[in-house]
C-alpha positions in Angstrom: 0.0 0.0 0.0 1.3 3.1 -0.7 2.2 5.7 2.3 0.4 8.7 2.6 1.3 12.3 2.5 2.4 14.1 5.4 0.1 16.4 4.2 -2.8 13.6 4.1 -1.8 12.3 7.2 -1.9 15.6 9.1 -5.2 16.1 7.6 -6.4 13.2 8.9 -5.8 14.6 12.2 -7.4 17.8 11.8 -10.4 15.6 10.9 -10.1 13.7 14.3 -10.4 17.3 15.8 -13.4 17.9 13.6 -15.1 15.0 15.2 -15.0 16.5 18.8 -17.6 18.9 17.9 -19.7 16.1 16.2 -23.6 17.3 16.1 -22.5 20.4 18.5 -21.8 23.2 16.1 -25.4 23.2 14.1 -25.9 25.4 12.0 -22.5 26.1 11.7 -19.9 23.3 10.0 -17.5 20.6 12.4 -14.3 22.0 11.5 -11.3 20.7 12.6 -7.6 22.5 13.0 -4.1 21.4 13.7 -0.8 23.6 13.7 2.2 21.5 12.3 5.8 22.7 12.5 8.3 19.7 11.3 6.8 17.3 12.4 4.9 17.9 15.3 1.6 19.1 16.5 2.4 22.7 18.1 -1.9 23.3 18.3 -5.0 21.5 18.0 -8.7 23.1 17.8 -12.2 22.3 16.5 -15.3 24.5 16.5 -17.4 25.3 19.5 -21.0 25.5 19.6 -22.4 28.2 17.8 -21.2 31.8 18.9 -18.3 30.6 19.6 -15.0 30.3 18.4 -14.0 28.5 15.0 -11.2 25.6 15.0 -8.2 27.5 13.2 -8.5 30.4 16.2 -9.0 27.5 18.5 -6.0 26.0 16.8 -4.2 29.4 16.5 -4.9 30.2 20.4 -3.0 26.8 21.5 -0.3 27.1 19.3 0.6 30.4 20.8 -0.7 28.9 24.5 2.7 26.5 23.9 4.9 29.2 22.7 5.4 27.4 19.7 8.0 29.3 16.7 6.5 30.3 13.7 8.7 29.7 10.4 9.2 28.0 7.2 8.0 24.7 8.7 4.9 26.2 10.7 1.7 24.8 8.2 -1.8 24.9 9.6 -3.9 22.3 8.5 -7.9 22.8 8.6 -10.8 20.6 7.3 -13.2 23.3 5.8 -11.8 26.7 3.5 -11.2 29.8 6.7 -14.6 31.8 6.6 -13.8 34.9 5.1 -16.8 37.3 6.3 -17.9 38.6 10.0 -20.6 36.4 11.2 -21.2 36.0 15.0 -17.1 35.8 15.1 -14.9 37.6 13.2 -12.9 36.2 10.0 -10.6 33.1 10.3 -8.9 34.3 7.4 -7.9 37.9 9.8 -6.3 35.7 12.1 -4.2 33.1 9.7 -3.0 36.5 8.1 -1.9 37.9 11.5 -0.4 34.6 13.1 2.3 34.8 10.6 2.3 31.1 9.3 2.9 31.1 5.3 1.6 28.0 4.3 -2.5 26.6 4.9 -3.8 23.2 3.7 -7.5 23.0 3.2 -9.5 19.8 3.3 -13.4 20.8 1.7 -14.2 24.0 0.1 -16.8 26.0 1.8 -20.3 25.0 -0.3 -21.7 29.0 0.0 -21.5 29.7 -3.6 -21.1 33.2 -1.9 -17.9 32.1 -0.3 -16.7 29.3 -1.9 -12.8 30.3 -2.8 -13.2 33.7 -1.8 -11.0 32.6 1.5 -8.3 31.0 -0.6 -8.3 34.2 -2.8 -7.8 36.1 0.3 -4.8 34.6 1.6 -2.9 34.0 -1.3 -2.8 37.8 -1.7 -1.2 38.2 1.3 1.4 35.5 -0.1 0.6 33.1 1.8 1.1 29.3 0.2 -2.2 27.1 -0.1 -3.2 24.1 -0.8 -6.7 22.4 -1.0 -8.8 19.4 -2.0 -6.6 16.7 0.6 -8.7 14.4 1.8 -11.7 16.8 0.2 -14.1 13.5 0.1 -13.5 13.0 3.7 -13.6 16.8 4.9 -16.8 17.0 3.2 -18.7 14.1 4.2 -18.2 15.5 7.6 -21.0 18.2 7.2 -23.6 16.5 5.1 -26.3 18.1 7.0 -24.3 22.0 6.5 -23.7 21.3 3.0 -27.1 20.8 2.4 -29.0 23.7 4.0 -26.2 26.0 3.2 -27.0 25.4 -0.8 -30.9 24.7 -0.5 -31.9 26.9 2.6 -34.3 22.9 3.8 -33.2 20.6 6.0 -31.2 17.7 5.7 -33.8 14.7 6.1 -32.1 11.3 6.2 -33.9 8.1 6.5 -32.3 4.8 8.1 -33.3 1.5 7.8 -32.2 -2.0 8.8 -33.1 -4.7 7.0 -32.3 -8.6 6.3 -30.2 -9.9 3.1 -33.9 -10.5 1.1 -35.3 -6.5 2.2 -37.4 -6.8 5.6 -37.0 -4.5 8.8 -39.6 -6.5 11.0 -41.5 -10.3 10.6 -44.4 -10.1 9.7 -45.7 -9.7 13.1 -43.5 -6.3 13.4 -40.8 -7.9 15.3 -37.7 -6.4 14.8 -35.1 -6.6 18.0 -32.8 -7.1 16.7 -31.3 -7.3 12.9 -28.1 -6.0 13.4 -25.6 -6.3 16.2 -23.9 -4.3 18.6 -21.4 -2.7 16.4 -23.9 -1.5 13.7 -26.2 -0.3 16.6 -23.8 1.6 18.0 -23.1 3.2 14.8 -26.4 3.6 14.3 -26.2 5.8 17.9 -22.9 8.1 16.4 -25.3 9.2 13.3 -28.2 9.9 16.3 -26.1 11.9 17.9 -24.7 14.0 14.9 -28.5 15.1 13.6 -30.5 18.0 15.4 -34.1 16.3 15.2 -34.9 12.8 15.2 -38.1 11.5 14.0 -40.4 7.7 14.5 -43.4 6.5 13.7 -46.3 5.4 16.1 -46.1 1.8 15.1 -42.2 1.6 15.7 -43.1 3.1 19.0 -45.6 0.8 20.1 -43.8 -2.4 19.5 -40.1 -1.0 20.2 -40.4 1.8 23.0 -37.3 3.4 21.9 -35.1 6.0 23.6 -34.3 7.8 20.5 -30.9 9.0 22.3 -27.3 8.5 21.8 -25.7 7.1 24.3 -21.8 7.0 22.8 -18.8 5.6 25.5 -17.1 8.4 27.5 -20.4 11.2 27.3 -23.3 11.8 28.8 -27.0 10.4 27.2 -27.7 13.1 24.1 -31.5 13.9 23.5 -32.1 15.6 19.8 -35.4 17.0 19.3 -37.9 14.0 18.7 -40.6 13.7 16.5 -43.1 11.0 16.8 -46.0 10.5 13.7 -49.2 9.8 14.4 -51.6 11.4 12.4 -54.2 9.0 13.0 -53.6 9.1 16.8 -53.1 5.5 17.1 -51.5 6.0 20.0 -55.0 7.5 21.7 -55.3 3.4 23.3 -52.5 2.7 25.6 -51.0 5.8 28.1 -48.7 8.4 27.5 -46.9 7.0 30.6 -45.7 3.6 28.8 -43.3 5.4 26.6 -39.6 6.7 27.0 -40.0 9.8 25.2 -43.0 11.4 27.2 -41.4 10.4 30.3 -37.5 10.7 30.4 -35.5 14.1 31.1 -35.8 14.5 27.3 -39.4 14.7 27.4 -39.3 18.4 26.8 -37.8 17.9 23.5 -40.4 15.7 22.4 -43.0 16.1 20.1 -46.3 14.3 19.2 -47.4 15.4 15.3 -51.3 14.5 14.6 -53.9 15.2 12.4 -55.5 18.4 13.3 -58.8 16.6 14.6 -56.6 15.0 16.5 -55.1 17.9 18.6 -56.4 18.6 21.4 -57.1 14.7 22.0 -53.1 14.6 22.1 -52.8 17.0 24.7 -55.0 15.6 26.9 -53.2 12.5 26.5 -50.1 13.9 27.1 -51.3 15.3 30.4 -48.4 15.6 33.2 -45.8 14.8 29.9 -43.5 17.6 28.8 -43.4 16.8 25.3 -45.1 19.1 22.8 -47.6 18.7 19.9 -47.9 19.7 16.9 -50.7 19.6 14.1 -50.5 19.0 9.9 -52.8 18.0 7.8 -52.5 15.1 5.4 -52.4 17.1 2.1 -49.4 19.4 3.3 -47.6 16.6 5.4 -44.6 16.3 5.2 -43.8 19.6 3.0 -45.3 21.5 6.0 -43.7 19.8 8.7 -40.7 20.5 7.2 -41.0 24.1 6.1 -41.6 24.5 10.2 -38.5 22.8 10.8 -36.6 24.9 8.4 -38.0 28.2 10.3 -37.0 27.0 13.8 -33.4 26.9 12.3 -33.7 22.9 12.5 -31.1 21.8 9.9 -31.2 18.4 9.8 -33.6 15.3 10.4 -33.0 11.4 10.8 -36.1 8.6 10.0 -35.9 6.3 12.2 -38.8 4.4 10.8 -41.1 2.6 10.5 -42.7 1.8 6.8 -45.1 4.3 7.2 -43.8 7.2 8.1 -40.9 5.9 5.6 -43.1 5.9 2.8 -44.3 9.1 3.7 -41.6 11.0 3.0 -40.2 8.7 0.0 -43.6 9.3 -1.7 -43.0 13.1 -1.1 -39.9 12.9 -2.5 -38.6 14.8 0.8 -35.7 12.2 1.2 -32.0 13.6 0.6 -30.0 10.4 2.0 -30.2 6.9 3.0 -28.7 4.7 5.1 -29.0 1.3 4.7 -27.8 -1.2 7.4 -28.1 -5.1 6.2 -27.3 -8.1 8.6 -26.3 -11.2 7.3 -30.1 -12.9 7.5 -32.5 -13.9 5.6 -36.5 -14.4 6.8 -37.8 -15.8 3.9 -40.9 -14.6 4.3 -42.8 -13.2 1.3 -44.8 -11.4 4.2 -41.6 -9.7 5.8 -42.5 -6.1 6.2 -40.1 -3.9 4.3 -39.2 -0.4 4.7 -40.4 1.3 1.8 -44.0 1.1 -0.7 -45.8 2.2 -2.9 -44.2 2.6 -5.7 -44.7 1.0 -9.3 -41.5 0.5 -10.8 -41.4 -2.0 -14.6 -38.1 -1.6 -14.9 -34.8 -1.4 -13.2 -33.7 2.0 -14.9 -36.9 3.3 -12.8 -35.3 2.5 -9.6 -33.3 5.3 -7.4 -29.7 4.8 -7.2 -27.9 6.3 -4.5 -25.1 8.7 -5.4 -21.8 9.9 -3.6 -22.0 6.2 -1.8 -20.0 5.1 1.4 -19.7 1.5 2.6 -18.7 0.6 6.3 -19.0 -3.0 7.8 -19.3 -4.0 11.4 -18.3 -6.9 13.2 -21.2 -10.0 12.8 -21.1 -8.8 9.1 -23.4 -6.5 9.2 -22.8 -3.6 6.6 -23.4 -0.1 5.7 -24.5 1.4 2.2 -25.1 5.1 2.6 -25.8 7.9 0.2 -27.5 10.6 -1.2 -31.0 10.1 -3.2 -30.3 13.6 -5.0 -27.8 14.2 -8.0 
C-alpha cells in the first residue's frame, strides 16, 4: 500500500479534531484544525457550539498557548476553506494573516456559492502558500447536513433502515429486536447523535419503546429533538406514561405530530408529559412539517422508521440520504415487512440509485451502504 502524505496524514488529524464537535456546532460546520511545525503538532482546535470560536483560532490560540516558533515549517492544516466574512465571530482568514504562518492546507471548500474560494483568494494575496482538496471527500462528508442547508436553505432529512439480506425490517408480526448487532447499533447511535431532530413513527413506537438518544462511550445520554408521527392518533389506546420519550428528562424535546382533529385529544393525553404537539394536515404533510423545521433553524432530520412514516416521505420525495444497514439474515418470508411502498417501478432504470456512496462493515457482518438520493 502506498504511504500517505504528510500532508494527508496531518489532515487526517485535523479531521479527528473535527469529530469532537460532532452534532454540536449546528448550524454552523465541524471543522477541525491542527498547527504542524516539522513534524509535530504545536496546536490543535475544532469549533465550538455556535457563537463561539472556529477551530483554526482554537487552533491558533494553542499554538501560541505552547509558545510554539513560527517559520518555514509552521503549516496549519484545517478541514473546511477559513470563513472569510464577520458572522457571530470575526474572519478566520484575519487571524491566519496575523499569526504569521505562510503555508494553509484546506481539506473541503466551503459549499456557499457566496464564499466558496473567496477565503483562498484572500490569503494568497497576502502570499501566503495554499493548498486544498486533501482528503476533500473526507472533509466534506463531515458536514452532510451544513452542505445541504447551506445550498438549498431545507433541511437535511435522512432516512435509516435495517433490514435482512432478502429486504425486511420487521417479521411479519413487526418484530424487529434485533437485525443487526452491537457494532452497527452503535453506529447507528454516532449518526443519532450527529443530527439535530430525530423522528419515529407510532407503530415503531408501540412495538419498540425506543429511547431515540445516543448514548456514545465516555459522554453523557444526548436527546435531539424527537418527532413521533401519528396522524391517525393510534396511539390515543394505551398511556402516554408507557413510553420513553414522554417520560425521560428529554421529554421536553419531544413532540407528538397529529392530524388536526386529532389535537387537542393529544394534549389531553399527554397530560403531566413535557413533550409538545404539533398539528399538519394530510395534504401538506410532510412539506409542512418541514418548512416548520426549516424556520426554527432545524437543519437536519433522521427517520428512524417505521414503513409508514418511511413511505411518507419517499412518496413526497422529501428524502436527501439513506442509510442502509443489512445483517447477514434472511426471513424468507414473502410477508416480511419492508421499509419502503408504494411505488410502481417496470423496470430497473426506474429504480433510485444512491449517489456519492460510502460502505462501512461492522463486526457479525453486518454492513453499511449510505448515500444521497439527490444528483
Amino acid at each position: 500500500m502506498e504511504r500517505e502524505t504528510p500532508d494527508k496524514q496531518w489532515m487526517r488529524r485535523a479531521l479527528a479534531e473535527a469529530r469532537r464537535g460532532w452534532g454540536r456546532t449546528h448550524p454552523n460546520p465541524a471543522v477541525g484544525a491542527v498547527v504542524v511545525h516539522g513534524d509535530e503538532a504545536v496546536g490543535l482546535g475544532y469549533t465550538a457550539p455556535v457563537g463561539g470560536p472556529h477551530a483554526e483560532v482554537r487552533a491558533l490560540e494553542d499554538w501560541r498557548a505552547r509558545g510554539a516558533p513560527v517559520d518555514a515549517r509552521t503549516t496549519l492544516y484545517v478541514t473546511m476553506e477559513p470563513c472569510s466574512t464577520h458572522g457571530r465571530t470575526p474572519p478566520c482568514v484575519d487571524a491566519i494573516v496575523a499569526s504569521g504562518i505562510r503555508r494553509v492546507v484546506v481539506g473541503a471548500t466551503d459549499p456557499n456559492p457566496r464564499h466558496a474560494g473567496r477565503g483562498y483568494a484572500l490569503l494568497r494575496d497576502k502570499g501566503i502558500e495554499v493548498v486544498i482538496g486533501v482528503l476533500a471527500a473526507e472533509c466534506a462528508d463531515l458536514n452532510l447536513i451544513f452542505n445541504h442547508w447551506i445550498r438549498t436553505g431545507r433541511p437535511f432529512v435522512a432516512a435509516k433502515c435495517a433490514t435482512t439480506l432478502d429486504g425486511c425490517v420487521a417479521t411479519r408480526s413487526g418484530s424487529s429486536k434485533w437485525i443487526t448487532g452491537e457494532a452497527a447499533r452503535a453506529d447507528v447511535a454516532r449518526w443519532r447523535r450527529y443530527f439535530p431532530a430525530i423522528a419515529v413513527g407510532a407503530g415503531t413506537l408501540a412495538a419498540d419503546n425506543p429511547r431515540l438518544t445516543a448514548r456514545l462511550p465516555g459522554e453523557a445520554v444526548w436527546c435531539s429533538r424527537r418527532y413521533v408521527f401519528d396522524r391517525s392518533f393510534r396511539l390515543r389506546t394505551r398511556r402516554s406514561a408507557e413510553f420513553n420519550v414522554f417520560t425521560d428528562s428529554g421529554a421536553d424535546r419531544t413532540t407528538i405530530v397529529v392530524d388536526p382533529a386529532s389535537q387537542s385529544k393529544a394534549r389531553e393525553w399527554l397530560e403531566g408529559s413535557a413533550a409538545a404537539v404539533a398539528a399538519f394536515a394530510g395534504e401538506s404533510f410532510p412539506g409542512a412539517f418541514l418548512g416548520s423545521l426549516g424556520e426554527a433553524g432545524t437543519t437536519g432530520l433522521f427517520l428512524e422508521g417505521g414503513t409508514g412514516l418511511w413511505t411518507a416521505f419517499w412518496r413526497a420525495d422529501a428524502i436527501d440520504y439513506l442509510f442502509a444497514y443489512r445483517a447477514p439474515i434472511v426471513l424468507g418470508d414473502a410477508q416480511g415487512r419492508r421499509p419502503f411502498a408504494g411505488e410502481m417501478v417496470d423496470l430497473m432504470s426506474g429504480a433510485r440509485r444512491l449517489t456519492n456512496v460510502r460502505t462501512a462493515e461492522f463486526a457479525g457482518g453486518d454492513q453499511l451502504v449510505r448515500g444521497s438520493l439527490r444528483p
